[in-house]
C-alpha positions as CSV (number, residue, x, y, z in Angstrom):
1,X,-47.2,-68.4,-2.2
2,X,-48.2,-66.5,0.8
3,X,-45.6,-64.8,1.4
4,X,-45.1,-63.4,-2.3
5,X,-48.8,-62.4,-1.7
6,X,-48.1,-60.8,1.3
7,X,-44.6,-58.8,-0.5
8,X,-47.3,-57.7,-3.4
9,X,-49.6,-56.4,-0.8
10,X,-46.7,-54.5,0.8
11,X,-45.6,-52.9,-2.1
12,X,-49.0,-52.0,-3.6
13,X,-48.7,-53.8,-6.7
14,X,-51.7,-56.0,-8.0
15,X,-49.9,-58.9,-8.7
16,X,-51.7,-61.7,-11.2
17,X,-49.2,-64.2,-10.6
18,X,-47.7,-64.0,-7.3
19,X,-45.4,-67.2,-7.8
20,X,-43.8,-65.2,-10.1
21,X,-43.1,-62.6,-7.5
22,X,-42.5,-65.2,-5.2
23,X,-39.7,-66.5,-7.8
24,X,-38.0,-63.0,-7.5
25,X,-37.3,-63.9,-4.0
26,X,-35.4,-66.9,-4.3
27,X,-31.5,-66.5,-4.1
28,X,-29.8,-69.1,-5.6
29,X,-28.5,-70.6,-2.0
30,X,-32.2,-71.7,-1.0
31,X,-32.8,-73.2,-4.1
32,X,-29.1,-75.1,-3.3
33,X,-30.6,-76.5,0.3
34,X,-34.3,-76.7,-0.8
35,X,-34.3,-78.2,-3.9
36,X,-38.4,-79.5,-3.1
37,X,-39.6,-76.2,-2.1
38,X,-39.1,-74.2,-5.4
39,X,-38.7,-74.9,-9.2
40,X,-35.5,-71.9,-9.5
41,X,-34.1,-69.2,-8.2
42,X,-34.4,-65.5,-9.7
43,X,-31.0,-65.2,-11.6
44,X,-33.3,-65.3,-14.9
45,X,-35.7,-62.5,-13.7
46,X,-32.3,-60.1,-12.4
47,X,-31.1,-60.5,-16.1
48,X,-34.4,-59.4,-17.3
49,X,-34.7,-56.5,-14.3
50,X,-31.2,-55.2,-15.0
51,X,-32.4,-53.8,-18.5
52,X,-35.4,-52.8,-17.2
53,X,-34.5,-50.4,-14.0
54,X,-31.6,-49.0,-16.2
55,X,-34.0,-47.8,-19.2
56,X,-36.8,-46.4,-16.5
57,X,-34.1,-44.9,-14.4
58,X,-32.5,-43.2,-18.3
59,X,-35.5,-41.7,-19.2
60,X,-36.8,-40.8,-16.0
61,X,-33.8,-38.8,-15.6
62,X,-33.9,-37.6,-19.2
63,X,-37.6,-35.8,-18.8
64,X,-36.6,-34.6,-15.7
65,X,-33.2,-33.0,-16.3
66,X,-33.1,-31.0,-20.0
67,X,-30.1,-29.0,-18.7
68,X,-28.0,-32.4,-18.1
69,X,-25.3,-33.1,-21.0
70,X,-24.8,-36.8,-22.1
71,X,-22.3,-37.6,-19.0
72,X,-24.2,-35.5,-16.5
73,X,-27.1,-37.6,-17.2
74,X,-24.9,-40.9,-17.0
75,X,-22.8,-40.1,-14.0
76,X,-26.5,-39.4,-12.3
77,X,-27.7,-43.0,-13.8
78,X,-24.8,-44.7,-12.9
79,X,-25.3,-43.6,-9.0
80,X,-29.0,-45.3,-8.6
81,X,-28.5,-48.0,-10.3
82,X,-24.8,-49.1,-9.3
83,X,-24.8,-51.5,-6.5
84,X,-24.9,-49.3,-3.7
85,X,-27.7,-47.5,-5.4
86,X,-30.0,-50.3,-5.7
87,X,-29.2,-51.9,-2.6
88,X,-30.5,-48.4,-1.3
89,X,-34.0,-48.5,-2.9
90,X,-33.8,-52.5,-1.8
91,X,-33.8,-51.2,1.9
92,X,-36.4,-48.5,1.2
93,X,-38.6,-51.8,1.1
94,X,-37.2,-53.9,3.3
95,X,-36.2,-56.1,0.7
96,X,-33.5,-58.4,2.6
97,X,-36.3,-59.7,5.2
98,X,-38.4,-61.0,2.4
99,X,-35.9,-63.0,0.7
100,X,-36.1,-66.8,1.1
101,X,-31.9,-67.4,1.8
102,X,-30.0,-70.5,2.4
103,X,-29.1,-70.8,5.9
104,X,-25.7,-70.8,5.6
105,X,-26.5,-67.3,3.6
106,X,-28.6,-65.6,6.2
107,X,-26.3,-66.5,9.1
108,X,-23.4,-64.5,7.1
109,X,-25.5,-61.5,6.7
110,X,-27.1,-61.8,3.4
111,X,-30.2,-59.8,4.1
112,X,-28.0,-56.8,4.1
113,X,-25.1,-57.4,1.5
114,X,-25.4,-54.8,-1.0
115,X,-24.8,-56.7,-3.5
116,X,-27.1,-59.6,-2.9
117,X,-30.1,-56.6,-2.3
118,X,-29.2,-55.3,-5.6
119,X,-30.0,-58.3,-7.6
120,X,-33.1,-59.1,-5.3
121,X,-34.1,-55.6,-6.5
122,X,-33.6,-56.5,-10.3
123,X,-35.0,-59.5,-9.9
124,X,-38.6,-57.8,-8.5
125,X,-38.4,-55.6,-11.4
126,X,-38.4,-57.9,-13.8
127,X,-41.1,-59.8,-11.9
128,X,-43.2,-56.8,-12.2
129,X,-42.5,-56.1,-16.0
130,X,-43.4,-59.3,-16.8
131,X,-46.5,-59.5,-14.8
132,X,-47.8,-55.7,-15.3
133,X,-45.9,-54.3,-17.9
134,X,-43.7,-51.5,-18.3
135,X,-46.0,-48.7,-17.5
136,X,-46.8,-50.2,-14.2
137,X,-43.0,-50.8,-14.0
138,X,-42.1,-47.3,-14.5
139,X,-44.3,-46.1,-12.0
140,X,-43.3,-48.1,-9.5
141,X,-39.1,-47.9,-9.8
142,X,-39.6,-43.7,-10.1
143,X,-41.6,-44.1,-7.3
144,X,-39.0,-46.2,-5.0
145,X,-35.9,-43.5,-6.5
146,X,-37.9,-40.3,-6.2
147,X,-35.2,-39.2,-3.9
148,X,-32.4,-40.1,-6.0
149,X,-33.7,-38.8,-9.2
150,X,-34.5,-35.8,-8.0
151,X,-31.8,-34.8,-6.0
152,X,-29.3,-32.1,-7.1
153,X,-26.3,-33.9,-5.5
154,X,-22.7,-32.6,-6.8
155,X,-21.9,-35.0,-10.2
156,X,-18.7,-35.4,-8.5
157,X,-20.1,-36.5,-5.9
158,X,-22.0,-39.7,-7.6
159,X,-18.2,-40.5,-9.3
160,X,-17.9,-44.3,-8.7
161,X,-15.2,-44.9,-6.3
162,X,-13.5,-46.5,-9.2
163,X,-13.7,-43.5,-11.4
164,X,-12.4,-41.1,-9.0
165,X,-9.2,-43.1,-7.9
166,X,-8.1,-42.8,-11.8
167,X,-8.8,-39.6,-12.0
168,X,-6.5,-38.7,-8.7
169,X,-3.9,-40.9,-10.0
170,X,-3.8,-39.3,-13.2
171,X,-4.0,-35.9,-12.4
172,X,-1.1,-36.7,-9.5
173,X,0.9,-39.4,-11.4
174,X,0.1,-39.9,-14.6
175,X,-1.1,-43.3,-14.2
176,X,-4.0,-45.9,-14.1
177,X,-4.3,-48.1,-11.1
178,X,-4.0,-51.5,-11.3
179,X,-6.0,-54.5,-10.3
180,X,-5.5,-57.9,-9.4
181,X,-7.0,-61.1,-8.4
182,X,-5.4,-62.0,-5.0
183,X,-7.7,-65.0,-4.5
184,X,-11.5,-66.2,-5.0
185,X,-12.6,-68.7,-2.6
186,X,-16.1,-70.4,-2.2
187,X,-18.6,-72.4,-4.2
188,X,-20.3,-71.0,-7.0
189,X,-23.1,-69.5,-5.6
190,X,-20.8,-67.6,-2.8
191,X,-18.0,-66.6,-4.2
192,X,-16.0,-64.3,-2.3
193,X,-13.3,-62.0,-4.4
194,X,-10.0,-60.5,-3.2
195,X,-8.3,-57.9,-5.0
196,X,-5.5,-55.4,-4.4
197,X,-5.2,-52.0,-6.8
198,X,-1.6,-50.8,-7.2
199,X,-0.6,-47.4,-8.8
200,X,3.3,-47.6,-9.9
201,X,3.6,-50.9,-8.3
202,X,2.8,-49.8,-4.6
203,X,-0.4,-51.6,-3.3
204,X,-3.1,-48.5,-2.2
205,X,-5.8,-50.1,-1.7
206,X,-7.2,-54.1,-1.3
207,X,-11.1,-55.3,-1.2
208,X,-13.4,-58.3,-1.3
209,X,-16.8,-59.0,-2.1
210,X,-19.2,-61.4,-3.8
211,X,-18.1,-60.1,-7.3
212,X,-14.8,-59.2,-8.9
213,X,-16.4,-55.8,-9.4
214,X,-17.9,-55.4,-5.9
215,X,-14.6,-56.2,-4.3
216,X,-12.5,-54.0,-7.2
217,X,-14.6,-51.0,-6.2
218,X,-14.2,-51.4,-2.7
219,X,-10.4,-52.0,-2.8
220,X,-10.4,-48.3,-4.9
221,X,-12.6,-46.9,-1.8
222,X,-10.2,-48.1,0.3
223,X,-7.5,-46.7,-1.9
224,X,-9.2,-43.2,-1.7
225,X,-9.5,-43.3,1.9
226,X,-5.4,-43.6,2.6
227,X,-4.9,-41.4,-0.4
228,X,-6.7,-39.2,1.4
229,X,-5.1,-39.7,4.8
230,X,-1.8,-38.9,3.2
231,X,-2.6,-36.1,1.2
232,X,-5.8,-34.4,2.3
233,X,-7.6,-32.4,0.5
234,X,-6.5,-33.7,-3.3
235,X,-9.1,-35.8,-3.5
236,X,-12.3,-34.4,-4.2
237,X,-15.7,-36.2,-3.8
């Protein structure tokens, strides 16, 4: 696969099966429209990535922050390696122009949903675990979030969106916000999610995205931002 060979090349890594890099970047709509070019997509390999970037991002952080208490440390975790995080180190390689997409996919913009970068990211993790193992793994990942693990950022600061609309509603109200499905449209493999989040009844806030938890944290960032707009300077983060 040349151009797997070519991605190993670009990131460094002395790949000894380059198809199996080359699997990490297949999203599932090629495979959909190009059933005789590859065997699968790399849903299998962003299962296997997904435990593997979250324990080298864990004890990365752990050796390098002693003074961190149990939710210090996960608040700073939960920052790289949410979706926004990992679509963040994904650009750091320019991951999204590497991917082989359906063309339906790339004409919407695939190469730069967060969300879609995110798994991609995953995905080449796993392929690296498999193929190097974990030391080689951990070197690389640390290396691609240097700047995130060893920033010094505010903790409120890396609050998920989500996080930080219940604790303004709370502290102001009393209450949780409250999610709903609006609608999900599209086939399986591009699925698009509405939801609205209500506090006492009275819609704040309404996202979509390719996952009910994508479009739920974006509806609470939108939330934030007219929570804000009303009452400025209640909302910290």
């Amino acid at each position: 696969m040349p151009k797997a060979e070519a991605f190993a090349a670009r990131l460094g890594l002395p790949f000894n099966d380059p198809e199996l890099l080359g699997q990490a970047l297949v999203h599932s709509s090629f495979l959909h429209e190009h059933r005789a070019e590859t065997r699968s997509h790399n849903e299998r390999l962003e299962y296997l990535g997904d435990a593997v970037v979250s324990l080298v991002i864990s004890a990365a952080l752990f050796e390098r922050r002693p003074a961190d208490d149990e939710g210090a440390l996960s608040a700073r975790r939960a920052a790289i390696v949410s979706t926004t995080g990992l679509a963040r180190l994904a650009t750091r390689l320019d991951l999204g122009s590497w991917l082989l997409l359906g063309e339906g996919e790339s004409q919407r913009g695939g190469r730069l949903r967060p969300s879609l970068l995110a798994s991609a990211f995953e995905a080449v993790a796993g392929a690296v675990y498999l193929d190097l193992g974990f030391d080689a793994v951990r070197q690389w990942i640390t290396s691609v979030a240097a700047p995130e693990l060893d920033s010094d950022a505010a903790l409120g600061s890396l609050k998920s969106p989500k996080s930080r609309l219940q604790e303004h509603t709370q502290r102001l109200a009393g209450e949780r916000p409250a999610y709903r499905q609006v609608d999900v449209s599209g086939p399986d493999h591009e699925r698009v999610f509405r939801i609205e989040v209500s506090v006492g009844g009275e819609v704040v806030g309404r996202g979509e995205g390719p996952s009910r938890r994508l479009a739920e944290t974006l509806a609470a960032s939108a939330a934030l931002d007219a929570l804000k707009h009303d009452a400025p300077g209640d909302i910290s983060g």
